[in-house]
C-alpha positions, 0 to 999 in steps of 0.5 A: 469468499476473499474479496482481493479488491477490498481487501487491498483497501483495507491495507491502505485504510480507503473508504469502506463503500456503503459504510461510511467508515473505513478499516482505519477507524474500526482498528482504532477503536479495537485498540483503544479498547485493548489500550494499545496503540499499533493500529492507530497508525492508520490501515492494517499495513500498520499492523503489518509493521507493528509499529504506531508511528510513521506515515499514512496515505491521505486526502483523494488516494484514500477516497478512490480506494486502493487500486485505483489509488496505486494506480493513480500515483503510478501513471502520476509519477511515469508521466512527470517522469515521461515529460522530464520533470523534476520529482517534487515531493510535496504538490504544488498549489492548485495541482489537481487531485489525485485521479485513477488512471485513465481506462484506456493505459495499461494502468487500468485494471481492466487492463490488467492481462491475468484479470484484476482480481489477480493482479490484485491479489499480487499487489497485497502480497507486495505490501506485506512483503514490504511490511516484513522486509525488516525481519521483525515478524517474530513468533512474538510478533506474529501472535500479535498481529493475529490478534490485532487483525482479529480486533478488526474485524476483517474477517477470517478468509482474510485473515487467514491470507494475510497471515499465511503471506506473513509465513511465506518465505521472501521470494521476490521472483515470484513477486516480480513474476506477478507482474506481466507488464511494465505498468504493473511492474511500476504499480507493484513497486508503488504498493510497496513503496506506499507500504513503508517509509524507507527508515532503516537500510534494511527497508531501503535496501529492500526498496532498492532490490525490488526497483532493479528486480523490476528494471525500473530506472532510478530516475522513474524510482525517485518520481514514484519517490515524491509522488508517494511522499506527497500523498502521505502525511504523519500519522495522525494528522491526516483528515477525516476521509469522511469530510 
């Protein structure tokens, strides 16, 4: 059975509870036995990308895992918005970890009106919709990430979704649908936001879309900015999880 939360986990590279190891590890070994490198980028959104470069999500958002880390940064980012601070992309000195949000806001998953394990599910489907928002997913393409997946071992229920997303056409209505409440609405643009680094004008515009089909203001848009910024490093260098 699809278990949604670990497989939004799995996207993000968070700690595998009970293993000691997370998806990020396992990928990297699969590759470095196949000696190709996509997968070393961290997570399977690097997959998803086909790309071995760019940033990878670090530090207390990848040990609180993928839910609660997308809404940790999303309940960061509205309350520096609320209290009219100015986006800061890097942290400042002694600025407590990252958190999950509070249980008693609407970021909470228990919140969540149509039950977690949906809303879940809605936030990986807007990860790889933001992983494929360049158009690189060729038949080529494809058949790569299909291997690659299976080098991971993520399982075949899994994989079967996540490829089948893949094959699914754009549909950003149904997408911005997913999304009942306006804390959901920020979340959903924080999961692609953690998704992608904005490189192209395809990707920022595809970013920019997505902001207004959810009527979230720009100045809310640029603190999800720098609080997802600060919670990424280059691939790479980011610490062992484990330590």
């Amino acid at each position: 059975m699809l278990d949604p939360k670990k497989l939004l986990d799995d996207l993000l590279g968070s700690q595998i509870p009970g293993t000691g190891s997370t998806v990020r590890d396992k990928a990297g070994q699969a590759v470095q036995m196949a000696k190709d490198n996509p997968l070393a980028a961290g997570a399977l959104a690097a997959v998803l990308l086909g790309t071995g470069t760019g940033r990878q999500v670090t530090g207390t958002a990848i040990k609180l895992g993928g839910l609660a880390a997308i809404g940790g940064l999303a309940y960061k980012a509205y309350q520096n918005y609320k209290a009219g601070k100015e986006p800061a992309q890097t942290p400042a000195a002694g600025e407590p970890e990252l958190l999950p949000p509070p249980a008693d806001t609407a970021f909470h998953p228990s919140q969540a009106p149509q039950g977690e394990a949906e809303f879940t599910l809605t936030l990986v489907r807007a990860m790889i919709s933001a992983a494929k928002a360049d158009g690189h997913v060729d038949d080529e393409e494809r058949q790569k990430i299909s291997d690659k997946l299976k080098l991971a071992g993520i399982g075949a229920e899994a994989e079967k979704f996540l490829m089948d997303e893949l094959d699914r056409p754009l549909d950003l209505d149904t997408l911005v649908a997913g999304a009942k409440t306006d804390a959901q609405k920020l979340e959903l643009y924080t999961a692609s936001r953690l998704t992608i680094d904005p490189d192209t004008r395809t990707e920022r515009g595809y970013l920019d879309l997505l902001a207004g089909r959810l009527g979230l203001p720009d100045a809310l848009v640029d603190h999800v900015e720098a609080t997802v910024s600060a919670a990424k490093v280059p691939a790479g260098t980011a610490p062992n999880p484990r330590q």
